[in-house]
Z-matrix of the N, CA and C atoms (Angstrom, degrees):
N
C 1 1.456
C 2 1.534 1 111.11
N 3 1.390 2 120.25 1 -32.03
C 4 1.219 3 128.30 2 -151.47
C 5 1.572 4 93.07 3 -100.04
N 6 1.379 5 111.23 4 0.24
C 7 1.771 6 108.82 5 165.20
C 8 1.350 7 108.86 6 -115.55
N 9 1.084 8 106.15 7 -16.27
C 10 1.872 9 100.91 8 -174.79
C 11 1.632 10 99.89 9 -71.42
N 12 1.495 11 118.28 10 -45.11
C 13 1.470 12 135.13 11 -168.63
C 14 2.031 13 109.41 12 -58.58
N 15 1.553 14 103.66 13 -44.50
C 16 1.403 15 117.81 14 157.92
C 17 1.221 16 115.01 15 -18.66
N 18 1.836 17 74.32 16 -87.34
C 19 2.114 18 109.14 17 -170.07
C 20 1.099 19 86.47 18 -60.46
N 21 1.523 20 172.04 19 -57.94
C 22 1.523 21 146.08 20 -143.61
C 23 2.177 22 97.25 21 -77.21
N 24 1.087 23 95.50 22 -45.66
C 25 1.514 24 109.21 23 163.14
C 26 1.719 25 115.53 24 -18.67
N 27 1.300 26 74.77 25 -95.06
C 28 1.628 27 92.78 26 177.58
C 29 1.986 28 129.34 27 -54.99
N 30 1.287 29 84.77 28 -37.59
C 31 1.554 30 106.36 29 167.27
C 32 1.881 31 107.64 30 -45.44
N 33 1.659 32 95.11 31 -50.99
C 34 1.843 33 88.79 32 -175.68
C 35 1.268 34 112.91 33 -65.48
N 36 2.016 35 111.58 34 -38.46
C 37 0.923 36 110.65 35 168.45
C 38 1.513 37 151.19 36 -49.48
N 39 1.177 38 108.35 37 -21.04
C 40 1.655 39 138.60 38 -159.97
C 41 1.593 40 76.14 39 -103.59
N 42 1.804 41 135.44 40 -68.78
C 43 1.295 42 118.22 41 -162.50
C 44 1.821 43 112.45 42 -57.83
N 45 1.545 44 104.79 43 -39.03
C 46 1.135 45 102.74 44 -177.02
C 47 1.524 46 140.85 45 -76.05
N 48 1.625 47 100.89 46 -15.56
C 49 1.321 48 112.73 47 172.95
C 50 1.608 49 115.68 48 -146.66
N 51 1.293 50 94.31 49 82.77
C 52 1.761 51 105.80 50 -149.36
C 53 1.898 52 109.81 51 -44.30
N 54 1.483 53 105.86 52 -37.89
C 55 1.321 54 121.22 53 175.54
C 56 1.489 55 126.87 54 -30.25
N 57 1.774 56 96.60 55 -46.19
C 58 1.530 57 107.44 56 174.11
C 59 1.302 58 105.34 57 -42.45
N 60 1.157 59 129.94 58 -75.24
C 61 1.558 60 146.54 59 -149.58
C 62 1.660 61 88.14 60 -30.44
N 63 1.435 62 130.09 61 -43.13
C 64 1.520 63 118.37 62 -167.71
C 65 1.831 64 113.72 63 -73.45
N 66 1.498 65 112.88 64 -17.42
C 67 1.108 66 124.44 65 163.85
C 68 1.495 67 125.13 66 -67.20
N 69 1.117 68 110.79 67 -25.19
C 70 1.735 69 125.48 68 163.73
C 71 1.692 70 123.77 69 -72.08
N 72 1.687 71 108.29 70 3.79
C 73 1.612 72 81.19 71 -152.68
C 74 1.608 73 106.65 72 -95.23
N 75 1.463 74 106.12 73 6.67
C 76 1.322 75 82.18 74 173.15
C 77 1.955 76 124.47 75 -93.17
N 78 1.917 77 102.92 76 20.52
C 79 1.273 78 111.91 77 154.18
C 80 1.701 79 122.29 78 -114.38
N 81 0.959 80 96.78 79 14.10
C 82 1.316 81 115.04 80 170.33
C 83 1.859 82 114.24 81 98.59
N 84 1.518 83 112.72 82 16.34
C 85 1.317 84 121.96 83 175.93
C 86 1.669 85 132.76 84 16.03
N 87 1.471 86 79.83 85 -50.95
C 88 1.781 87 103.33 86 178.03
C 89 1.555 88 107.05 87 -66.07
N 90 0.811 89 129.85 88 -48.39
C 91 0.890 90 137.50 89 -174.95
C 92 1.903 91 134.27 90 -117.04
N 93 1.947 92 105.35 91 83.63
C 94 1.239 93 129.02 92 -157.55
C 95 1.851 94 100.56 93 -44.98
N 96 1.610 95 103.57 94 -46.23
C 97 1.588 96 98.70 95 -152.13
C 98 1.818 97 90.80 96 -90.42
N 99 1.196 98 141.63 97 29.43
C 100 1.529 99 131.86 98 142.72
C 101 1.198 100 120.61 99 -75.23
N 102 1.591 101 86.87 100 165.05
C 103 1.763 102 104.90 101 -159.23
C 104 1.410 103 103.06 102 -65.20
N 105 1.505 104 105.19 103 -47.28
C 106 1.578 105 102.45 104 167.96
C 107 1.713 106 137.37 105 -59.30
N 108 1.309 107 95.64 106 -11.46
C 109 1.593 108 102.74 107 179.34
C 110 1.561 109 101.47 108 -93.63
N 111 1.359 110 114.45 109 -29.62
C 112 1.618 111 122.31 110 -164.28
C 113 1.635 112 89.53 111 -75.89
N 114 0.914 113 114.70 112 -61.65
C 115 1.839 114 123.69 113 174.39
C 116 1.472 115 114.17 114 -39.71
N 117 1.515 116 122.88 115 -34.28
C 118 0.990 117 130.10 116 164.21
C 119 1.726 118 129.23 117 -70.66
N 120 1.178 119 96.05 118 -48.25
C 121 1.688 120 100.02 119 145.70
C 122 1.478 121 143.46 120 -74.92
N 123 1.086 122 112.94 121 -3.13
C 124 1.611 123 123.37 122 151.70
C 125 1.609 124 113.35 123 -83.53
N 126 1.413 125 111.73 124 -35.70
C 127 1.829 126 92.56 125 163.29
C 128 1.465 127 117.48 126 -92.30
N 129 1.608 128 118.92 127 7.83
C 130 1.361 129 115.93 128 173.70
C 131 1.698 130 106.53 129 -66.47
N 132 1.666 131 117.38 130 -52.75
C 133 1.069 132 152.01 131 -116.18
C 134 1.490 133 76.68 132 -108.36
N 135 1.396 134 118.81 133 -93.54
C 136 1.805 135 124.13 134 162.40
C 137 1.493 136 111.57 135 2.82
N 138 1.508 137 119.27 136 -63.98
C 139 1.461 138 129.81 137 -171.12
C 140 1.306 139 104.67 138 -88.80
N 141 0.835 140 145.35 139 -2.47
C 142 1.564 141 138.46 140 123.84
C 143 1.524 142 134.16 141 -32.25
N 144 1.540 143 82.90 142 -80.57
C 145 1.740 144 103.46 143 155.61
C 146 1.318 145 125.06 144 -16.35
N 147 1.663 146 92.98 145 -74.08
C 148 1.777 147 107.65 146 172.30
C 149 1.319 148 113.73 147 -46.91
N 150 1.308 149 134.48 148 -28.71
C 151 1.234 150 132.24 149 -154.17
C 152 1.547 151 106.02 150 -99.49
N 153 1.113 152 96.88 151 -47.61
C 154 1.865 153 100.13 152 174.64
C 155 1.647 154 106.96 153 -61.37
N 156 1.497 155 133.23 154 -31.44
C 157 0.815 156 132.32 155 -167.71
C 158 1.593 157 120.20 156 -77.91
N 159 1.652 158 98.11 157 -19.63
C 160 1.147 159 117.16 158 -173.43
C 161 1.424 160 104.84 159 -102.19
N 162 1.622 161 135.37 160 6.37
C 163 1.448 162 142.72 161 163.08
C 164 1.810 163 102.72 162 -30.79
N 165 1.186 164 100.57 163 -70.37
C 166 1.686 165 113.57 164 -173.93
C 167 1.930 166 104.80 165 -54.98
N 168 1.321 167 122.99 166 -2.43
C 169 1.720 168 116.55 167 -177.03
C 170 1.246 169 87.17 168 -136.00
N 171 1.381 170 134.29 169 79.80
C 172 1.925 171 136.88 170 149.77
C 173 1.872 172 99.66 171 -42.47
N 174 0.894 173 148.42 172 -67.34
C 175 1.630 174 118.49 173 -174.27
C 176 1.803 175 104.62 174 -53.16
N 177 0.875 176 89.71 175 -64.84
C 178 1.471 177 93.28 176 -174.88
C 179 1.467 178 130.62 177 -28.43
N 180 1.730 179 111.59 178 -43.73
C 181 1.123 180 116.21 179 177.95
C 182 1.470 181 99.07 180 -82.45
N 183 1.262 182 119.74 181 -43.42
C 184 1.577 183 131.74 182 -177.37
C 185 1.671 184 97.21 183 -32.74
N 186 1.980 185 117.28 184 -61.43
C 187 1.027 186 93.72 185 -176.71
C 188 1.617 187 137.05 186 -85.34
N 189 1.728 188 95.83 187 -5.69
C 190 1.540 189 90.34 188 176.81
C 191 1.426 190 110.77 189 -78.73
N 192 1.240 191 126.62 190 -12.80
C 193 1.640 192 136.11 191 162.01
C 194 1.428 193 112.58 192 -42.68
N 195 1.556 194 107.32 193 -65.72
C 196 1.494 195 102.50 194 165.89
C 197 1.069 196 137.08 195 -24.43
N 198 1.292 197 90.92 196 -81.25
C 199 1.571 198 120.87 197 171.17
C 200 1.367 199 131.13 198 -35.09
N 201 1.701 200 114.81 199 -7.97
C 202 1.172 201 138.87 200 -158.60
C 203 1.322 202 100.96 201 -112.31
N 204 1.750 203 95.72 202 -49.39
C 205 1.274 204 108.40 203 173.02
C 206 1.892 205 144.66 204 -72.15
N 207 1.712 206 82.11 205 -7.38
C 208 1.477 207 104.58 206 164.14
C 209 1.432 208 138.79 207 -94.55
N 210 1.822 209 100.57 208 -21.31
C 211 1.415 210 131.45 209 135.93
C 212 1.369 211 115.99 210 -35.32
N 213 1.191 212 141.31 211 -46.12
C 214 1.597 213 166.70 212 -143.01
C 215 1.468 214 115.29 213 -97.23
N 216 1.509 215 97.07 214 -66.44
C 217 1.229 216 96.29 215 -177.09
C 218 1.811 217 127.83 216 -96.54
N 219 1.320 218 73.14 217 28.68
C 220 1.946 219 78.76 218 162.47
C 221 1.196 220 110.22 219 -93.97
N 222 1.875 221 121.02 220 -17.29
C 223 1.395 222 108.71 221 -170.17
C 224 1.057 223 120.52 222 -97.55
N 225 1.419 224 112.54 223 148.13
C 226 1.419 225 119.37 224 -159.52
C 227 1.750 226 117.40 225 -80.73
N 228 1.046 227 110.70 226 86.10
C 229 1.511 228 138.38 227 158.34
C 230 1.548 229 134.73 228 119.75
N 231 1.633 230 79.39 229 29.30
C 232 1.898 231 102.91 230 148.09
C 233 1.391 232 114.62 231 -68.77
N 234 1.374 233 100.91 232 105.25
C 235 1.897 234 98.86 233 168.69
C 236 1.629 235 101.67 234 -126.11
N 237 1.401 236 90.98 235 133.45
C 238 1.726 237 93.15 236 141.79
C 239 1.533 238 145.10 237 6.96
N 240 1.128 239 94.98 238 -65.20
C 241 1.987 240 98.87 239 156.63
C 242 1.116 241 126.20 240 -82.13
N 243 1.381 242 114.94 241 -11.44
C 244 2.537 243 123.65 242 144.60
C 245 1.451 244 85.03 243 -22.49
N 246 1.295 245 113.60 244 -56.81
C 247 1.635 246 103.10 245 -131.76
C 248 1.515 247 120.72 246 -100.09
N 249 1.482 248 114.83 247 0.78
C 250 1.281 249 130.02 248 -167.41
C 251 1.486 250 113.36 249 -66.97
N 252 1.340 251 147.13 250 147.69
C 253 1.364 252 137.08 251 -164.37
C 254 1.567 253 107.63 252 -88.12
């Protein structure tokens, strides 16, 4: 369940901002229902998890936020305006 919910995720995403899909490829982007994309949505989904769980510990989430966020910005063409609403 906790990959189908992902992949429906990403699916709007990929329809809605076709560009992403090149930001995915080193789990295989192109292609939602691989093992590598499915794997990729179990630590999307996971690190979520963690994060809501961690609502009640502000350092805590503060630093696994980071930490997420340092994960992030090694890849090449995650910016800042990805993320704008």
């Amino acid at each position: 369940r906790r990959i189908a919910i992902a992949q429906a995720v990403f699916k709007d995403l990929f329809a809605n901002v076709p560009a992403a899909v090149s930001l995915f490829g080193g789990v295989n982007g192109e292609n939602i229902n691989s093992n590598e994309f499915k794997a990729h949505c179990i630590r999307v989904v996971n690190g979520l998890d963690s994060a809501i769980g961690l609502l009640s510990d502000p350092a805590t989430l503060n630093a696994q936020l980071a930490h997420l966020a340092t994960q992030h910005k090694a890849r090449e063409g995650v910016t800042k305006g990805g993320f704008s609403a």
